[in-house]
Each structure stands twice: as C-alpha cells, then as structure tokens.
N, CA, C and O of each residue as an XYZ file, in Angstrom:
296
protein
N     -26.851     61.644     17.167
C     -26.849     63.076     16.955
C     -27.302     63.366     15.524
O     -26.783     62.729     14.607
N     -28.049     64.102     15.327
C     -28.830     64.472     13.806
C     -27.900     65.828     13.192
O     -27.577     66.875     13.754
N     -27.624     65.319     11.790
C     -26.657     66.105     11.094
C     -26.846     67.458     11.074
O     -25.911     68.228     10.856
N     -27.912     67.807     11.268
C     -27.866     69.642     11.704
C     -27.335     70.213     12.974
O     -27.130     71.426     13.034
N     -27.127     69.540     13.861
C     -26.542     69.583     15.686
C     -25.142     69.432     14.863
O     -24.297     70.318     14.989
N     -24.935     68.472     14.142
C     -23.333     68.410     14.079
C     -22.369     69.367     13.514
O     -21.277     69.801     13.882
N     -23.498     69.638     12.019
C     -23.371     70.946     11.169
C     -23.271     72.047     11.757
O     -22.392     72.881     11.540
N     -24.657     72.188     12.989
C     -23.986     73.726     13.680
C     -23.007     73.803     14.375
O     -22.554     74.942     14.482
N     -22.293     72.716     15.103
C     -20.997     72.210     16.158
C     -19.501     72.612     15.390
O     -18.527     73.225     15.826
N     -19.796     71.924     13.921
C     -18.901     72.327     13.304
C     -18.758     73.901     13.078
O     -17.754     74.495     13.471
N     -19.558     74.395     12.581
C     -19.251     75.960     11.992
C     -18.948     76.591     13.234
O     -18.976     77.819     13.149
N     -18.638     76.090     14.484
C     -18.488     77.047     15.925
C     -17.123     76.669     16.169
O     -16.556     77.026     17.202
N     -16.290     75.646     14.882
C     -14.946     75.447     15.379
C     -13.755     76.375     14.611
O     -13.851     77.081     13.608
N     -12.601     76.093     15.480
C     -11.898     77.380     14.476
C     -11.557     76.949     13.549
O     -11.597     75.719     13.542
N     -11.011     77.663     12.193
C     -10.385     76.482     11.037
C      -9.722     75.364     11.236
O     -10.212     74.263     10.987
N      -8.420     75.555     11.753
C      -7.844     74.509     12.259
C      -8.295     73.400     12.336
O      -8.043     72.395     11.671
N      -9.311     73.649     13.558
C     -10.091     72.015     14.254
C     -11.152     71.301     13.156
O     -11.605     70.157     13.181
N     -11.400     72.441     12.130
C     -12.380     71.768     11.090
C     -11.567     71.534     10.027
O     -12.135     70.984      9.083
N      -9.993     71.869      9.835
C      -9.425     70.952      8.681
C      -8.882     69.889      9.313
O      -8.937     68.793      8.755
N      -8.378     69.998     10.351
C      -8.131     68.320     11.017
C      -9.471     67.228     11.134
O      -9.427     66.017     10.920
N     -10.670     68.042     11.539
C     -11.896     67.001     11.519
C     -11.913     66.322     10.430
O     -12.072     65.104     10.353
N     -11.663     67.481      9.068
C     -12.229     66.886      7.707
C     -10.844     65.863      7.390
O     -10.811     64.752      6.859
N     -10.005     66.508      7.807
C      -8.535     65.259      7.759
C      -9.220     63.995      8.080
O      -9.648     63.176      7.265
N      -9.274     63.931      9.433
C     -10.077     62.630     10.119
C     -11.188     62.316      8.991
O     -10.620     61.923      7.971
N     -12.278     62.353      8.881
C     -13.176     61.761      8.527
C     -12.908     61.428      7.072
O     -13.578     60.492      6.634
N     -11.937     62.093      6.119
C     -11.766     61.674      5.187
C     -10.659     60.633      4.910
O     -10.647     59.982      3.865
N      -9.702     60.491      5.910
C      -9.091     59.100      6.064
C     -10.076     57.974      6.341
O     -10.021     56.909      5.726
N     -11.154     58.286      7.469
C     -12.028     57.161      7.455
C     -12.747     56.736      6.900
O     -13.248     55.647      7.181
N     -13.057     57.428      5.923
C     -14.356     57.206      4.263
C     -13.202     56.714      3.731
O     -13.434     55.530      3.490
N     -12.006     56.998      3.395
C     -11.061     56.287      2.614
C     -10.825     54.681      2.829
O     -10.867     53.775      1.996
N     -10.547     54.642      4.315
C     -10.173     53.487      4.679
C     -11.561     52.063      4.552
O     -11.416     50.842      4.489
N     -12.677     52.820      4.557
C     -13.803     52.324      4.578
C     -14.332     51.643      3.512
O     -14.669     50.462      3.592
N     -14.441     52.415      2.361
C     -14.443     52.415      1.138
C     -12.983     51.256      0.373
O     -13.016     50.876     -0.797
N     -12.004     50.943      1.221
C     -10.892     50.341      0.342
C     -11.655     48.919      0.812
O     -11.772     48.005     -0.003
N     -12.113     48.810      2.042
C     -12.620     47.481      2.158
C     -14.020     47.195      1.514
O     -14.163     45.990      1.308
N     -15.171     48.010      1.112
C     -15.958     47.600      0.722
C     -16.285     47.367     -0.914
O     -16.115     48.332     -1.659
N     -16.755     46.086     -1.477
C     -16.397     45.354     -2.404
C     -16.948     46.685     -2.969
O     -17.407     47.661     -2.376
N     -16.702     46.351     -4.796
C     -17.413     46.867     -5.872
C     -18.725     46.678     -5.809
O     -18.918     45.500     -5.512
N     -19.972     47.401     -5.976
C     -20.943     47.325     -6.524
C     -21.017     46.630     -8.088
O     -20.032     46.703     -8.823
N     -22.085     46.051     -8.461
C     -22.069     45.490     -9.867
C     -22.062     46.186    -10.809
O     -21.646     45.859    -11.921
N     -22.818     47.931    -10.299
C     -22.969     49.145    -11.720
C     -21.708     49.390    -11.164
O     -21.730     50.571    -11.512
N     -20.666     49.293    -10.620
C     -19.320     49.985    -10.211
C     -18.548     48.864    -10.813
O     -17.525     49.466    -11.140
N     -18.392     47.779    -11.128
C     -17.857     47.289    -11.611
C     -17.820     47.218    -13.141
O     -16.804     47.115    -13.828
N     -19.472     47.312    -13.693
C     -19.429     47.493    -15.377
C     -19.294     49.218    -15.413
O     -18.899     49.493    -16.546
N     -19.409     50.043    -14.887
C     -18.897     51.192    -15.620
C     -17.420     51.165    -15.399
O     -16.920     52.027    -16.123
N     -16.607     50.601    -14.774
C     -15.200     50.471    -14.534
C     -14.692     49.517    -15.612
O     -13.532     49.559    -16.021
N     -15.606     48.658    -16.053
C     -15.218     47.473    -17.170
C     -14.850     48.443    -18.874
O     -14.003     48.344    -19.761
N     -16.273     49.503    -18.547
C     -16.801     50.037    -20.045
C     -15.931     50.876    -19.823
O     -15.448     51.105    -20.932
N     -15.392     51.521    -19.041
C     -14.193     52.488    -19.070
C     -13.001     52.133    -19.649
O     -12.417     52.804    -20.500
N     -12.549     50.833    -19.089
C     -11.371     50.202    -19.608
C     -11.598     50.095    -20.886
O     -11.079     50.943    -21.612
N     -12.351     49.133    -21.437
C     -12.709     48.596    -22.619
C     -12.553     49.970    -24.024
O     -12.245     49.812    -25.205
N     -13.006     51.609    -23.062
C     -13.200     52.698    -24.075
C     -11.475     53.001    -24.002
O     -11.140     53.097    -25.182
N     -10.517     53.148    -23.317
C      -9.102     53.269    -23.000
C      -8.406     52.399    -24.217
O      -7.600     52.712    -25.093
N      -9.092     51.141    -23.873
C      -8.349     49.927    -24.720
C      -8.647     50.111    -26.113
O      -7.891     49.582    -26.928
N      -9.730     50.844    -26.552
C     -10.225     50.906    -28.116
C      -9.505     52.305    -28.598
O      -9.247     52.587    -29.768
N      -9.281     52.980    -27.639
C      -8.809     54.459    -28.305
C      -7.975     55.317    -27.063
O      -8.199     56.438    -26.606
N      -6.713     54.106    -26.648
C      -5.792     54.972    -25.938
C      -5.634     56.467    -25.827
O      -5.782     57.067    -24.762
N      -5.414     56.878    -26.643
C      -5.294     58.830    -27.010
C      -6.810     59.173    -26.220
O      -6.743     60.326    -25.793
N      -7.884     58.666    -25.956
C      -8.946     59.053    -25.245
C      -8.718     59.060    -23.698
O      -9.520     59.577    -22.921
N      -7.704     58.523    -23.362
C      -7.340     58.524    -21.462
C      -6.009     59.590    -21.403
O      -4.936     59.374    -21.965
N      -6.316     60.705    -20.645
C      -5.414     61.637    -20.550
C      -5.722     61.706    -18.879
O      -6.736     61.614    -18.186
N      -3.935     61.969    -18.564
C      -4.085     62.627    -17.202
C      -4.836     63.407    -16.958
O      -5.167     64.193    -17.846
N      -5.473     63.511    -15.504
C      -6.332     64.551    -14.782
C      -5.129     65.950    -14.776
O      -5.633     66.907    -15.363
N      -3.974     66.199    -14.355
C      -3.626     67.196    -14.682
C      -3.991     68.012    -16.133
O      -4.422     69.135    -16.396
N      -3.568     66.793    -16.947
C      -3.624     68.049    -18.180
C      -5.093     68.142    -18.183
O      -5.274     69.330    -17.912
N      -6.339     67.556    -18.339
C      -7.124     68.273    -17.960
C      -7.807     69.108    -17.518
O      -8.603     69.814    -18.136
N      -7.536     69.114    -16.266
C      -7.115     70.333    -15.227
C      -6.916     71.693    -15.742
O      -7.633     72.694    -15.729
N      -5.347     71.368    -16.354
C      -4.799     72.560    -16.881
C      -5.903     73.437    -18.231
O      -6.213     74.628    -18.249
N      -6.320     72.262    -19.317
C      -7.314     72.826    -19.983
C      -8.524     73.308    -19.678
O      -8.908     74.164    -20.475
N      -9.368     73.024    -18.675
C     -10.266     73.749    -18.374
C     -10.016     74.937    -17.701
O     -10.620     75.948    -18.059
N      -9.388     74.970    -16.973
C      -8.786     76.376    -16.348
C      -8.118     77.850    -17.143
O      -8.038     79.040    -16.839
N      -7.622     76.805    -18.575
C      -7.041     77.908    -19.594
C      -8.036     77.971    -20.807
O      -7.772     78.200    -21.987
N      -9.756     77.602    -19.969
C     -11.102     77.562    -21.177
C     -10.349     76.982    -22.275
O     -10.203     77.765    -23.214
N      -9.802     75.775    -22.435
C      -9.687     75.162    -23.836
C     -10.755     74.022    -23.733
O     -10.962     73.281    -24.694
C-alpha cells in the first residue's frame, strides 16, 4: 500500500482510532529501534557528547529545565 492511500485512510479515522494507531506504531518503532545496533556516526556523536558532559558537567541540564526556559523566552 503506498503512503498516500494510507495517509488518506488515516485522516477518515476518528481521533480515537488515530491516537491508538499512533500508540501502536510508536511502540513498534520503539521496540524496533531497541534491537537495532548503533550506527558508527551514532555511536561517535554519542561518544563526543559524553566526552563534552565529562569536560564541563554544568553543560548537561535536564530536558525539563530546558523546556521550561524556552517557553519562558530565556
């Protein structure tokens, strides 16, 4: 089935059935994704991430407070 047939299938469902779909399919990209290895650029930008954490702790802040600052334009 070609993603525009599916796209229009979807927009003909009621909310409901399209937040349970997206429920579904996003457990299955989840589950999918836990088994498939790292990529090698997924592994060195995950390395250079750490490595920037480890040089200047105070640079890794929760996603909340983040969150919270962009929302209050700081």
């Amino acid at each position: 089935m070609r993603n525009e047939t599916i796209v229009e299938h979807f927009r003909q469902l009621p909310t409901d059935e399209k937040l349970q779909l997206l429920r579904t399919l996003w457990n299955e990209l989840e589950a999918e994704a836990a088994e498939r290895p790292l990529t090698e650029e997924e592994r060195r930008f995950l390395d250079e991430r750490l490595g920037d954490i480890e040089a200047d702790p105070r640079a890794d802040r929760p996603w909340a407070d983040v969150r919270a600052d962009l929302l209050n334009g700081r």
